[in-house]
N, C-alpha and C positions, 0 to 999 in steps of 0.2 A: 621440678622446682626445688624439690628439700634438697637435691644432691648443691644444685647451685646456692642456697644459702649455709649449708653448709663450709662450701666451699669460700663464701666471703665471712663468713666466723673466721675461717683459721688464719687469716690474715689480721683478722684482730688480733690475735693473741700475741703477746709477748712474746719473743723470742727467749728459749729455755737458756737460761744462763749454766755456764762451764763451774763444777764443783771445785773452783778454784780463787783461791781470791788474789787481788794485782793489789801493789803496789806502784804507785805515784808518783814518783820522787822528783818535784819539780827542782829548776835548779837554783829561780830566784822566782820571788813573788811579783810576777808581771802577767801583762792582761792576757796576751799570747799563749801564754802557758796555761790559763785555766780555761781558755775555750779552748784548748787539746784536750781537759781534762773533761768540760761540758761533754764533746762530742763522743770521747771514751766513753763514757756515760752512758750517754744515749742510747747507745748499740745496745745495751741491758745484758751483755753477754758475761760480765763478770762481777762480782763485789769488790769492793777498789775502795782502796786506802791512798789517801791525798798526804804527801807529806812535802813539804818545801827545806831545802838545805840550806843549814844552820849555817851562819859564819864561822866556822869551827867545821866545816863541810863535816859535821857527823848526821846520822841518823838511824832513828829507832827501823830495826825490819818486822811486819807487821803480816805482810803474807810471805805465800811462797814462791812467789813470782815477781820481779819486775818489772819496769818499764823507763827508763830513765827520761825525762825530756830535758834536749839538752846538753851540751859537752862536759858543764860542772857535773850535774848528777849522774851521766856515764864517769866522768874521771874517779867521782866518789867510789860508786857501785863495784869497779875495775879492783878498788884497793881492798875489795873484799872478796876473793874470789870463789868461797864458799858458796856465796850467793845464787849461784850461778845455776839456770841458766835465767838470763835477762834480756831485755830488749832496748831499742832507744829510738827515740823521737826528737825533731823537730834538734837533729846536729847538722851539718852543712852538707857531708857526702862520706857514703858509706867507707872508705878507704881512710878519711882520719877519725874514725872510730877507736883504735890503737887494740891493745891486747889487756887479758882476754876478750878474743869477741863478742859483739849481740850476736842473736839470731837470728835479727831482723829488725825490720822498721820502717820510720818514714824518715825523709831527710829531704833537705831546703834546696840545694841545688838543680835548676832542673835539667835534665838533659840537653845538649845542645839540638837533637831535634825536635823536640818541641817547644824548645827557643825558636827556632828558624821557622818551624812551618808557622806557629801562632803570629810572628811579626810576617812573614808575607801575608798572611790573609789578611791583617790588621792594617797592612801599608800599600798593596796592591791600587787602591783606590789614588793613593796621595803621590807616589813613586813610580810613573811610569817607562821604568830603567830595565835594560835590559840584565843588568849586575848593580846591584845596590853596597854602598863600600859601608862597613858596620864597623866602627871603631870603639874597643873594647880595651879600658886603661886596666890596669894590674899595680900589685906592690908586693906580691912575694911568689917565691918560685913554685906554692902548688899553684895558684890560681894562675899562673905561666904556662905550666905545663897543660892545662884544663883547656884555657884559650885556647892554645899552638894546635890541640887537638879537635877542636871545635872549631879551628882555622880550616883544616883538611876535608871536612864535612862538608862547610856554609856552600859551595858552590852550588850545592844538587839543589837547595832551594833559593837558587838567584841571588847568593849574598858572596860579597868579598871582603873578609874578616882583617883588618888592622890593626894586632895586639900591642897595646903603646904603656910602656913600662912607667911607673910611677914611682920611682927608684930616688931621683929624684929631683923630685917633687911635680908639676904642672908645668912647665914649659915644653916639655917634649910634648903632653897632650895639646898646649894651645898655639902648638904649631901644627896638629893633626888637624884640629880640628875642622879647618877652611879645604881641607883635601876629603872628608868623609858626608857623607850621607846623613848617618846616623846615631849616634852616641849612646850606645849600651851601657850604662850603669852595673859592669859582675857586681855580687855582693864582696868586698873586701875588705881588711882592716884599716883601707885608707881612708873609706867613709863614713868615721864615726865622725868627725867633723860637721855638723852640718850648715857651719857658715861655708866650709868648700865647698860644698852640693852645689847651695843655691849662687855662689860665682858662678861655678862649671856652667849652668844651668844656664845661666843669663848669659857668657858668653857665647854660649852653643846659638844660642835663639838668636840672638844678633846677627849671626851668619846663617841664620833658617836650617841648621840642622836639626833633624828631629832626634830629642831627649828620648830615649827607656829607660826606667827606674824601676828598683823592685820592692815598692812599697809604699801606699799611701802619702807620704811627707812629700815625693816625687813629684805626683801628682799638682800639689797645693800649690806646691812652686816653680810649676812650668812645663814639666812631661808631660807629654803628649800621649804616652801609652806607661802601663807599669804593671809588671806582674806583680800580683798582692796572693800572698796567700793566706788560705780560706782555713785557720787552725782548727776550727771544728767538725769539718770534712775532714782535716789529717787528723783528729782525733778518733774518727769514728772508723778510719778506713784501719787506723791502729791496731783499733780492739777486735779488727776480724784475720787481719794479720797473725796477730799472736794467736786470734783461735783456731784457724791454720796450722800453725807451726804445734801448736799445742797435740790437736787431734790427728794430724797424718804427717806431720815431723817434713812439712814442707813449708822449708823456711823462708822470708825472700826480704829485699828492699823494695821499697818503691816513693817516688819523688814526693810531694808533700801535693796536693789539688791545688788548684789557685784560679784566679778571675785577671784576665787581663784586663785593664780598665782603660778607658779611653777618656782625655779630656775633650768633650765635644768642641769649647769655645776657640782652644788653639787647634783643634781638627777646619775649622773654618781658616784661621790665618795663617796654615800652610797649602792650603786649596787655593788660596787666592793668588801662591806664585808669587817671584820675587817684585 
């Protein structure tokens, strides 16, 4: 009995923090950013210094490590490259990182398989299609190139990928739209609008395609499924990352966690068939 109470002690105890201390460098004061910071936290594994980028992108360095979240607070951290070495969070995909490199991190994009395997299991129920046609809009040539690639993949898990250029503007998509399935939402620079969203959105439903969105707002206005992710999971899964890299110099990426969320009420009125 004492071996096994001992044994549930040591799971009490705090994880021994790394004789290092992090820096924080958000890259704007948003809610995102500090529940990466909550979840870094959490982990207990380092002292961490929070600091947000000044309009002036300068800032004071406080330890001797890094962590940028963010593409401003990487471009900043870049212009220093003393600093080095440093890490980044919570930028799109590790390839527009730019130079000098992180060592690592977490980033927003997620891979196209497990784009693909989460919507079949998700749609399995609602799409009894032997090839489900996924149409995927675009507006600049990385997230072209990302699609085309993710085009080559989709087959293995029942999907037929339609990359539909946004170049411009919406007519090429809302001529796609009555030929596809299902309308992916990539994250791109064309959807900071979000009067066009919720258009897209209402058109799509009108011809019973089902909406993917990646991100709560999705959701409110009409998606029927939306990857959201969980910034305080990529906070925490961060600071074991860098302690990784730190202690055996194995460095790595990895996609950001997330919840695919489902709107129950429109999962009923695409059940119900045209």
């Amino acid at each position: 009995m004492l071996w096994f109470i001992s044994l549930f002690l040591l799971f009490l105890i705090p994880t021994q923090a790394i004789s290092a201390d992090i820096d924080l460098l958000l890259s704007w004061d948003l809610k995102p950013y500090w529940e990466f910071v909550e979840g870094f936290q959490k982990a207990r594994l380092f002292k961490t210094h929070v600091e947000i980028l000044g309009e002036k992108a300068d800032f004071q360095a406080k330890g001797k490590i890094f962590v940028a979240v963010g593409h401003r607070a990487l471009r900043a951290i870049q212009q220093k490259p003393a600093l080095y070495p440093f890490f980044a969070a919570l930028i799109l995909h590790p390839s527009l990182a730019g130079k000098p490199a992180p060592r690592g991190g977490v980033y927003l994009l997620l891979p196209p398989e497990i784009i693909f395997s989460s919507l079949k299991r998700a749609l399995q129920s609602l799409l009894k299609k032997e090839r489900v046609i996924l149409g995927i809009p675009y507006s600049t040539p990385f997230n072209q190139k990302l699609i085309e690639e993710a085009a080559q993949k989709a087959p293995q898990w029942g999907f037929e990928v339609i990359p539909v250029s946004l170049k411009e503007g919406l007519w090429l998509l809302n001529k796609a739209v009555s030929k596809i399935d299902v309308l992916y939402f990539w994250p791109d620079p064309f959807w900071e609008s979000r009067e066009v969203i919720v258009k897209v959105i209402e058109q799509a439903i009108l011809q019973r395609v089902i909406v993917v969105g990646f991100n709560n707002f999705f959701l409110s206005k009409g998606a029927l499924l939306a990857f959201v992710i969980d910034y305080r999971k990529a906070g925490y899964r961060a600071a074991f990352l860098v302690k990784d890299c730190l202690e055996s110099s194995v460095c790595y990426w990895e996609p950001a966690p997330f919840n695919l969320k489902l709107n129950e009420k429109l999962k009923e009125f695409y059940s119900k068939g045209p």
